[in-house]
N, C-alpha and C positions, 0 to 999 in steps of 0.2 A: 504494500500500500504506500502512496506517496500522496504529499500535503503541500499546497501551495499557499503563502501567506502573502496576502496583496499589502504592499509599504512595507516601510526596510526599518523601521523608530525601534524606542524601548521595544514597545509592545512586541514587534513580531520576532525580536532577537534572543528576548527571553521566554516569549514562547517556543520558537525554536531552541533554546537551550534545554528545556525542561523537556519539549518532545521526540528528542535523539534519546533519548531514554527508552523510550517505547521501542520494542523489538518487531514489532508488527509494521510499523512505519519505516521503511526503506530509504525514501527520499523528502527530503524536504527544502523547496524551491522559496527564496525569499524575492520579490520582485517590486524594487524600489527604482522611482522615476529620477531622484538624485544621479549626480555621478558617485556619491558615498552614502553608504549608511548610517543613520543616527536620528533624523527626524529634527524635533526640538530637541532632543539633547545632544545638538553639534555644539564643537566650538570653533572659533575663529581666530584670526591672528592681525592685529595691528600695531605695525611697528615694535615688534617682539612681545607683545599684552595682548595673552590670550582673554578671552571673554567668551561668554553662551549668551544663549536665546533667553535673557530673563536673567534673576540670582536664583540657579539650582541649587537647593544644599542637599545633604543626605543625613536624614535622621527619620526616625518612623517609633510609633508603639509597637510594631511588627516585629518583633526581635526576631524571627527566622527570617525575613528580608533581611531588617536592617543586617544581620550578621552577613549573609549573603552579600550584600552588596560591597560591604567592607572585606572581605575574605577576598571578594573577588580582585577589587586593587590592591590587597596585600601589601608591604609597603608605603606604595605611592596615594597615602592617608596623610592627613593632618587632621587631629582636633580642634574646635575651636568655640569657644563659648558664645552663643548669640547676643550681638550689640545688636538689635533694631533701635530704632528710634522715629517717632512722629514727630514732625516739623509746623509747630502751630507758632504762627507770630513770633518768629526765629527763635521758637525757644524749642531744646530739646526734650521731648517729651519718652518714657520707656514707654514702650508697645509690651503687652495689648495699654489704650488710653486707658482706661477708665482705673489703671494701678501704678496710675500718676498724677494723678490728678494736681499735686499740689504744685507742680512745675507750670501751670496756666497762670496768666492774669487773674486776680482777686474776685473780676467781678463774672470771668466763665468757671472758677472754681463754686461760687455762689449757685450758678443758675445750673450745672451740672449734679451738686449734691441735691439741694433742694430738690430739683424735678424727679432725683432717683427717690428721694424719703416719701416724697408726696405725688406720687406718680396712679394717674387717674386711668391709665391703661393696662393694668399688670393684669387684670383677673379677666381680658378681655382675651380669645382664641386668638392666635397669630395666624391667619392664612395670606400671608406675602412676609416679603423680608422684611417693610420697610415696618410694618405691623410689629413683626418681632421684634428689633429692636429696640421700638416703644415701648411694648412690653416688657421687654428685660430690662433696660438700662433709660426709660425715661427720655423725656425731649430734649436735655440738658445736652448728655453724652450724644445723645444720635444728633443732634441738630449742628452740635457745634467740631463733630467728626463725622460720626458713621456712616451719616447720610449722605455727606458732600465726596467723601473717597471711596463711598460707592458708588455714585454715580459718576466721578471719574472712570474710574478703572473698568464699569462695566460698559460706559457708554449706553445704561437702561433706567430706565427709575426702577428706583428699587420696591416700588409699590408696583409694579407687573413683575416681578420676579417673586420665586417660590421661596422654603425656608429650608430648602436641603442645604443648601452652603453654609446655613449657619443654625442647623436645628440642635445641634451638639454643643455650640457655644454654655456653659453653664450663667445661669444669675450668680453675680456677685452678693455677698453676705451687704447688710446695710453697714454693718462693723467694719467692713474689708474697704468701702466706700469712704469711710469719715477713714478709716486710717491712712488711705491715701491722699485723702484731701489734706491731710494735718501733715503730710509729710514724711511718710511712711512707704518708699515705695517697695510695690510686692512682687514676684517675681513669678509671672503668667506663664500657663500653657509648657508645664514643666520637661515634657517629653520634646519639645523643641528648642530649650534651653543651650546644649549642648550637639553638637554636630557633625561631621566629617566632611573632607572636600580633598577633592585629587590635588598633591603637591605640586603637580605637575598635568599638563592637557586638557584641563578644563573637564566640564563632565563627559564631556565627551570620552577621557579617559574609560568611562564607567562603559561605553560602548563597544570601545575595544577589549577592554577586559572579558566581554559576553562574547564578542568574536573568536577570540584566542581558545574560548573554551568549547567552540562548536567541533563538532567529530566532519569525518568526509562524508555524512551523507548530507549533508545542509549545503548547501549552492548559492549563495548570496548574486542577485544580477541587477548590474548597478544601469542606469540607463533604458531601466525595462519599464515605461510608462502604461499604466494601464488601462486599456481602451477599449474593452469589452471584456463579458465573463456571461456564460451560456452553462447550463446543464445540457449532459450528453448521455447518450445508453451506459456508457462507464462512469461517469460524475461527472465532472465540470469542463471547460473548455476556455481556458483565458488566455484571452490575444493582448498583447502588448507592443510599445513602439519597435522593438527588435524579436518579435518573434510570437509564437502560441504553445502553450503549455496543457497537457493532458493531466487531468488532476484527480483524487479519490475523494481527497476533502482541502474543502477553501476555506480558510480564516479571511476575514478583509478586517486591518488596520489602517486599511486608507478611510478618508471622510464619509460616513454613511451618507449625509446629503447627495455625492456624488456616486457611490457605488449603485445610488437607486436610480440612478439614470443611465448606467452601461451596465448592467445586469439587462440581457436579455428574458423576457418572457412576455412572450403571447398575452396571457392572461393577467398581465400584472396590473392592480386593480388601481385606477386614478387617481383613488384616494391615498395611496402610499406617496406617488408622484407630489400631491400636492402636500404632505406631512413633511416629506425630505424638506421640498424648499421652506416650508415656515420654523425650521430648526434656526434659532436665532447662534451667532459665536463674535468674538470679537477676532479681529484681527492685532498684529503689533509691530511698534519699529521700535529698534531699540538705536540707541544712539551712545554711541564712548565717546567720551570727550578727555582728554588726559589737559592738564592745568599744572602753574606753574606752584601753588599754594597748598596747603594740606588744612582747609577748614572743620574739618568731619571729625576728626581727632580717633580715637581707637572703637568707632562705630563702621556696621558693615551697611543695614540698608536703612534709607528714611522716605516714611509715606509721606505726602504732600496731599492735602485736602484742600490746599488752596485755590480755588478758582483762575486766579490770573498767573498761575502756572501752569503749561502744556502737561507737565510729564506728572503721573501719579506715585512715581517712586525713584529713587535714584539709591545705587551703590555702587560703595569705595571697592573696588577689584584688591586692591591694598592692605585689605582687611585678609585675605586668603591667604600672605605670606609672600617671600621675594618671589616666587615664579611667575607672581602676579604684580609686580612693582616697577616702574621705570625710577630709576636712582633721582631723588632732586624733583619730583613730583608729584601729585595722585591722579588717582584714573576712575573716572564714574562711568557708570552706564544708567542711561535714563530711560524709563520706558513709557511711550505713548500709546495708549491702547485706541483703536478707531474701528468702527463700519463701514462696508461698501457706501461709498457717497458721501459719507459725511465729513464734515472741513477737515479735517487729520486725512482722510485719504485724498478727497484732492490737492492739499497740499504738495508742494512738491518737497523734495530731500532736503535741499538746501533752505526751502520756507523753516521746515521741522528744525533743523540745524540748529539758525538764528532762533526757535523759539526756546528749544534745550537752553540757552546759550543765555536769552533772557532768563530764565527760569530760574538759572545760579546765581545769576548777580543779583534777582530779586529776593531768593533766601538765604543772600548772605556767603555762599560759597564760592563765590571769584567777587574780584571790585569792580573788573570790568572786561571787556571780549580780548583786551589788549594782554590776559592772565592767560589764554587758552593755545596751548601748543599744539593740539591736532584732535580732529572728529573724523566718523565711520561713521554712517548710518545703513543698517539694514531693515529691511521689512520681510514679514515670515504674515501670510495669508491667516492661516489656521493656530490660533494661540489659544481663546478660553472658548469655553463651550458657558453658555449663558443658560441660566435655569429659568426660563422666565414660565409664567402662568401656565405655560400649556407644554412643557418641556417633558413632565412626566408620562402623560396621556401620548404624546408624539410617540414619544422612544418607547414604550409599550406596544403601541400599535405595530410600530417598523422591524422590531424584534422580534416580534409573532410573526412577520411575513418571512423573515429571513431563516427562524427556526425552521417553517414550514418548508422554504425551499434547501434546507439541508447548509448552512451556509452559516457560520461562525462570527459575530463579530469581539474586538477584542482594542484596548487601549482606549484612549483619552476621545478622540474625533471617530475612531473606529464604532466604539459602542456608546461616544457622543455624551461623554460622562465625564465630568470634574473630577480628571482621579491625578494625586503626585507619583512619582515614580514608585515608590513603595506598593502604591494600591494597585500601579499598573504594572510591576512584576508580580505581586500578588494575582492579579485578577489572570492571569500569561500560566501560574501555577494550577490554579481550578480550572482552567479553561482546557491544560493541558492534561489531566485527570480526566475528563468529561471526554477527550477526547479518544484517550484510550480505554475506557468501559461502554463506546460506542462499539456494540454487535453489527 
C-alpha cells in the first residue's frame, strides 16, 4: 500500500515520520509546490539573521511532543525563559495584561479593576469572543486591550468570531486582580513560561530534523504543485505540475478551501463549493528591520494594541542568542496581519516598509528612519485560520464530505484548524494511528 500527502509543512513531515512505521505502507509520496519543504515553519536568511514566518517557539503541555521535538534537535537547543511584553502608552507591560496591571497609567488601572469587581456581564453565556471576554475580564481589560489586538491581528470583530480560541483562557481570582493592580506582578500561562528554540537554522531546523529521520520509503517532490486529485478503481489519482501519482490513500495538508475545488467528483454537492469559499483566514507579511539601537532590553516579543500602528506585534530575533545577533545592533521582525482587498494587501512592500518603520519610532524603539540599517519584507498567503460564527458548522460539514470520499485531512489550513506545532505533530500522531487500523 502507498500514501500520498498533498503539501510538504509540519503536518505532512510528521505524519510521514510516524507513518514509515506502518509495515503495510510501502511508499509514501510527499508533494509540495515549494522548491523546499517546510510550509510556515521555513526560515530565511538576511544579511546573515536568520528569521521565520512569525516568532515560533517550542514549548507545549504535551510532554510526549514536547520531548519529541526537543530529542529531535538534540543539541542544537537553547533554553530560554519567556520575556513577552504588551506595549501600552510606551510602557512595558508583562503578558498575559490583566497580571500587570499596575505598570498602566492610574487612571486605566482604575477603570480596569473597577469594571472586573463590578462587572455586569459575568453571569451572562458567552456565545462570541468579544462576549467572553466581557464576561471574564470586564470592559476595563477588554476595552483598553483585548479588544483592540484582537481586532488587529484578526482583521475581524471579535463579536462575529467564536470562543474556541479562547474558551480555555481561565477567570482571574478578584484577589489575583487587586494584587496586580497594587503591584504584584504574576507570572501567566505557566507551561509557556519556559521554552526551546534551535541555536542555530531557525525553526526551520525542526524540519530538517523530521527529514533526517525519514527511512527510503518516503519521496519528498519539491516543485510538484497540485492541480487535481480524482478517485480511481484502485484509490486516488493526483496530477500535479511535474507529473501524476497512483495512490491507496490521500492525506491533503494543502488549504481545504482549495482542495474542494480540484478534487474531482461528478456528484460533489454545491453546497460544499460554497462552504470552502466562506472559510474566512488571515493572511501575513512579516517584515525585519535590523536598527542601529537596542530599545527592547532582555524582552523577546511585544503586542501593540495600538491603532496608529500597522504591525500587531514585533520581536527582538536577539533575544534567541548570537546565531540570531548582528554584533553593534538589534533585529525585529514585525508582523502585519491582512485580507484579500483590504488596505494591508493593496499596499505595496515598500508602503508596508515605511509603515513598520513609522510604527518604531512611534513606540519608542528607533528616534528616527535615519537609526535603521536594512529591511526584508515577505508575505506568506495562508497564516491564521479565523474562527468566526460559522467556522465550526463549515469545517463539520466539509469533513463529512471528505471522510465520505475516503480522503484524510491533517494540519493547521489542511483541517482549517488553529493548531501550534505541538497540536499539529500531535494531530500527524492520531491521524497516523487511524490510518493504520484502517481494514
Amino acid at each position: 500500500m502507498n500514501c500520498t500527502i498533498l503539501g510538504g509543512g509540519l503536518s505532512a513531515l510528521s505524519l510521514a515520520y510516524f507513518l514509515q512505521k506502518d509495515e503495510n505502507i510501502d511508499e509514501i509520496h510527499i508533494l509540495e509546490k515549494d522548491f523546499r519543504p517546510g510550509g510556515l515553519c521555513r526560515t530565511y536568511i538576511k544579511n546573515g539573521i536568520e528569521y521565520d514566518v512569525g516568532p515560533h517557539i517550542i514549548f507545549s503541555k504535551d510532554k510526549e511532543i514536547l520531548d519529541l521535538m526537543n530529542n529531535l534537535l538534540g543539541e542544537n537547543i537553547e533554553k530560554h525563559r519567556r520575556s513577552n511584553r504588551i506595549l501600552h502608552k510606551k510602557r512595558f507591560v508583562q503578558y498575559p495584561f490583566e497580571n500587570d496591571l499596575s505598570k498602566l497609567p492610574k487612571e486605566d488601572i482604575d477603570y480596569c479593576v473597577n469594571a472586573f469587581i463590578h462587572n455586569p456581564y459575568e453571569n451572562y453565556e458567552a456565545k462570541n469572543m468579544l462576549q467572553f471576554f466581557l464576561k471574564t475580564f470586564g470592559e476595563g481589560i477588554t476595552n483598553t486591550y483585548l479588544r483592540p489586538y484582537n481586532e488587529k491581528i484578526w482583521k475581524f470583530d471579535p463579536a462575529f468570531m467564536d470562543t474556541q480560541m479562547v474558551e480555555r483562557i481561565p477567570k482571574p481570582p478578584k484577589e489575583d486582580i487587586i494584587r496586580s493592580a497594587n503591584g504584584e506582578t504574576i507570572d501567566g500561562y505557566l507551561h509557556q513560561l519556559y521554552f526551546t528554540y534551535p541555536k542555530h537554522g531557525g525553526t526551520e531546523a525542526l524540519i530538517r530534523a523530521f527529514i533526517s529521520e525519514l527511512s527510503i520509503k518516503v519521496k519528498i517532490h519539491t516543485n510538484a504543485e497540485v492541480k487535481g486529485l480524482e478517485k480511481t478503481a484502485r484509490g486516488f489519482r493526483v496530477t500535479t505540475a511535474n507529473g501524476a501519482y497512483e495512490s491507496d490513500r490521500v492525506v491533503s495538508t494543502m488549504p481545504v478551501n482549495e482542495l474542494v475545488h480540484i478534487y474531482y467528483d461528478p456528484l460533489k454537492p454545491e453546497e460544499i463549493l460554497n462552504t470552502a469559499d466562506n472559510l474566512k483566514y488571515n493572511s501575513i507579511a512579516i517584515c525585519i528591520v535590523n536598527v542601529k539601537k537596542d530599545y527592547a532590553g532582555d524582552n523577546y516579543a511585544f503586542m501593540v494594541a495600538d491603532k496608529n500602528v500597522r504591525f500587531h506585534r514585533i520581536s527582538k530575533l536577539d533575544f534567541m542568542g548570537e546565531g540570531y545577533h548582528k554584533e553593534g545592533t538589534a533585529t525585529y521582525m514585525a508582523e502585519i496581519t491582512y485580507r484579500k482587498n483590504d488596505l494591508n494587501d493593496k499596499a505595496s512592500d515598500e508602503e508596508l516598509v515605511l509603515k513598520v518603520i513609522e510604527g518604531l519610532e512611534t513606540i519608542g524603539f528607533i528616534d528616527s528612519e535615519e537609526d535603521v540599517n536594512f529591511t526584508e519584507l515577505k508575505r506568506f498567503e495562508y497564516a491564521y485560520v479565523i474562527y468566526d460564527l460559522n467556522h465550526r458548522q463549515n469545517m463539520d460539514l466539509i469533513r463529512q464530505y471528505f471522510d465520505s470520499q475516503g480522503i484524510y485531512l491533517n494540519g493547521r489550513f489542511g483541517a482549517f484548524e488553529y493548531l501550534n506545532m505541538d497540536a499539529i505533530i500531535r494531530q500527524s500522531k492520531q491521524l497516523a494511528e487511524t490510518i493504520r487500523n484502517k481494514k
